[in-house]
C-alpha positions as CSV (number, residue, x, y, z in Angstrom):
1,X,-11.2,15.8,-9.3
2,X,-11.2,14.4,-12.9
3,X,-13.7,11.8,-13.7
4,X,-10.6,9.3,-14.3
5,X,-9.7,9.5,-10.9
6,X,-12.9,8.5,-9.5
7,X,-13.2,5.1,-10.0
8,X,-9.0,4.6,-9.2
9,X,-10.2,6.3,-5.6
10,X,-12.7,3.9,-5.1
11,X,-11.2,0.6,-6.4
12,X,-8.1,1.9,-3.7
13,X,-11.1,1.7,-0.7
14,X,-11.8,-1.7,-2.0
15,X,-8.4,-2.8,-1.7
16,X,-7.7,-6.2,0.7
17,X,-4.1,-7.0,1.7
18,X,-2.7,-10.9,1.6
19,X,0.0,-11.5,4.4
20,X,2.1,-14.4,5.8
21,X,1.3,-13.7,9.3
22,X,-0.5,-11.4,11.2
23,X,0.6,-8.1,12.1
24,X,0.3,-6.7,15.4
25,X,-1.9,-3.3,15.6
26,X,-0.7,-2.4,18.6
27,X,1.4,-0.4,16.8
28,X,0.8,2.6,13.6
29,X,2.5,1.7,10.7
30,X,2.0,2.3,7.2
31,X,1.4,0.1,3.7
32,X,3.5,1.1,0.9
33,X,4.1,0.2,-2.7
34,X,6.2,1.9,-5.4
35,X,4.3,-0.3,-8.4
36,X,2.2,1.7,-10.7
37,X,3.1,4.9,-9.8
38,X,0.6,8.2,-10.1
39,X,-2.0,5.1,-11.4
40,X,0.4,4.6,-14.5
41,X,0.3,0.5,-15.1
42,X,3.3,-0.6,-15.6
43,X,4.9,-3.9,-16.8
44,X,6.1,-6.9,-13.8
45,X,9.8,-6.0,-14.8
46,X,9.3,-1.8,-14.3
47,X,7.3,-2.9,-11.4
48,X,10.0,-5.0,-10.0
49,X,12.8,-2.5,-10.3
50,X,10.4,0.0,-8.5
51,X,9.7,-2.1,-5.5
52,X,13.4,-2.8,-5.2
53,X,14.0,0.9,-5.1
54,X,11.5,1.3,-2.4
55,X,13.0,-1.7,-0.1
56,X,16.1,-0.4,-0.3
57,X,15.0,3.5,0.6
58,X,12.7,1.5,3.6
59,X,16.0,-0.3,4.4
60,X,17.9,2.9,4.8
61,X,15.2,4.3,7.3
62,X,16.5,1.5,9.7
63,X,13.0,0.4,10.7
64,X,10.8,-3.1,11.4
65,X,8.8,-3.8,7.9
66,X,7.1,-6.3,6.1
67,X,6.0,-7.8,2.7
68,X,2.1,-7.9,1.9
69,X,0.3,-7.8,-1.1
70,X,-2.3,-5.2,-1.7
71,X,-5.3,-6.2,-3.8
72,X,-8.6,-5.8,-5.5
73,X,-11.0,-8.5,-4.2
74,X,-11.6,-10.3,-7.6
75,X,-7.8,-11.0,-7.4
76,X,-7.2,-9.5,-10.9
77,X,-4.5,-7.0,-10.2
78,X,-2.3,-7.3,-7.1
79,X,1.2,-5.0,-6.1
80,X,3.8,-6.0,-4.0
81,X,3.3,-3.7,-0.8
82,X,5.6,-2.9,2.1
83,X,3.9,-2.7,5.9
84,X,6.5,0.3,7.0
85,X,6.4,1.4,10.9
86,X,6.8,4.9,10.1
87,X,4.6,7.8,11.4
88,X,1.9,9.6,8.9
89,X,4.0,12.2,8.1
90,X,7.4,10.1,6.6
91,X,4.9,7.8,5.1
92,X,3.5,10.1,2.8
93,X,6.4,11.5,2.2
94,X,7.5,8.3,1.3
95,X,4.7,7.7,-0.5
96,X,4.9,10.8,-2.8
97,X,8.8,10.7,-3.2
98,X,7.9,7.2,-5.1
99,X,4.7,9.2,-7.1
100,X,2.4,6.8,-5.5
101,X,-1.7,8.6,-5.5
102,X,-2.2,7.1,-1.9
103,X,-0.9,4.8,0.9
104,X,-2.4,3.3,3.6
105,X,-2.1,3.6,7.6
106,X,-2.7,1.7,10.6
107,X,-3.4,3.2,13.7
108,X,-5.5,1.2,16.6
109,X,-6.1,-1.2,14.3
110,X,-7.7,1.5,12.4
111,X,-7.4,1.1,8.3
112,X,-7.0,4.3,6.6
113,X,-6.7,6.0,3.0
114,X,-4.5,8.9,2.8
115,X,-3.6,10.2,-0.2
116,X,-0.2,11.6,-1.3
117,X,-0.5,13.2,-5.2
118,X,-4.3,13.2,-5.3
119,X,-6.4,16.2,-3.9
120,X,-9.0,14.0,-1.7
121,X,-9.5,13.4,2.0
122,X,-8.4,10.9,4.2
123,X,-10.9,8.1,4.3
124,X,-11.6,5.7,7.0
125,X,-11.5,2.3,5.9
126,X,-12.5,0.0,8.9
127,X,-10.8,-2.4,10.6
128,X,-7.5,-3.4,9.1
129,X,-8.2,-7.0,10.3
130,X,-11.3,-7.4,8.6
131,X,-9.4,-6.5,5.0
132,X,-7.1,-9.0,5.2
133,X,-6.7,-12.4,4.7
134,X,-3.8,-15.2,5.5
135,X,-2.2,-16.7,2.9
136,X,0.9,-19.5,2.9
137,X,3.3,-17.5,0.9
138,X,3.0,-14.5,-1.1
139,X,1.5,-14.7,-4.9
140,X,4.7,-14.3,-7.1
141,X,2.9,-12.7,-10.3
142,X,2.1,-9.1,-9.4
143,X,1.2,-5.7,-11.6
């Protein structure tokens, strides 16, 4: 793995999520973005037009999802996410098609990292519960 990489792989364990309402994990499902893709930043409006592209290919899949916000715990950089109930498989399939390093999955209420274009292992991340928090609405300004 290149040094580079490192420290992305570890600031992705340390990511929290922001919600507008609890979602049940009774069910898997998976977290999704399409902003930054392959750890690339890129600007609100490339960002923007990414996401879109990704609600639209969710849309398509004709399946229950919803809008979070993944984020580092200092707040300083946040992506619009998608909470997708797909199984592993499509949702890193997913998750590659839009060049994304990594997405997230739920299963038992089980948080995990699972990457798509990096070379790593799956990680165990907890309890997804105790990485989120409740918000009002969802922070307009993201990466």
């Amino acid at each position: 793995m290149k040094g580079s990489t490192l420290p992305l792989w570890q600031a992705y364990q340390d990511t929290q999520f922001l919600l507008t309402q609890q979602l049940s994990i009774d069910s898997s499902f998976a977290i999704i973005t399409a902003h930054n893709p392959l750890g690339q930043i890129m600007t609100p409006c490339q960002n923007r037009l990414l996401d879109r592209k990704l609600q639209y290919e969710i849309e398509s899949l004709s399946v229950p999802y919803r809008a979070l916000i993944g984020t580092a715990a200092d707040r300083k950089h946040m992506e619009k996410s998608w909470a997708v109930m797909l199984s592993r498989q499509e949702a890193i399939k997913l998750g590659f098609k839009f060049n994304q390093n990594a997405i997230y999955f739920v299963d038992e209420g089980d948080l995990y990292l699972v990457p798509c274009h990096l070379k790593m292992a799956e990680v165990s991340l907890g309890k997804f519960i105790a990485k989120t928090q409740l918000v009002n609405e969802l922070p307009e300004q993201c990466d």
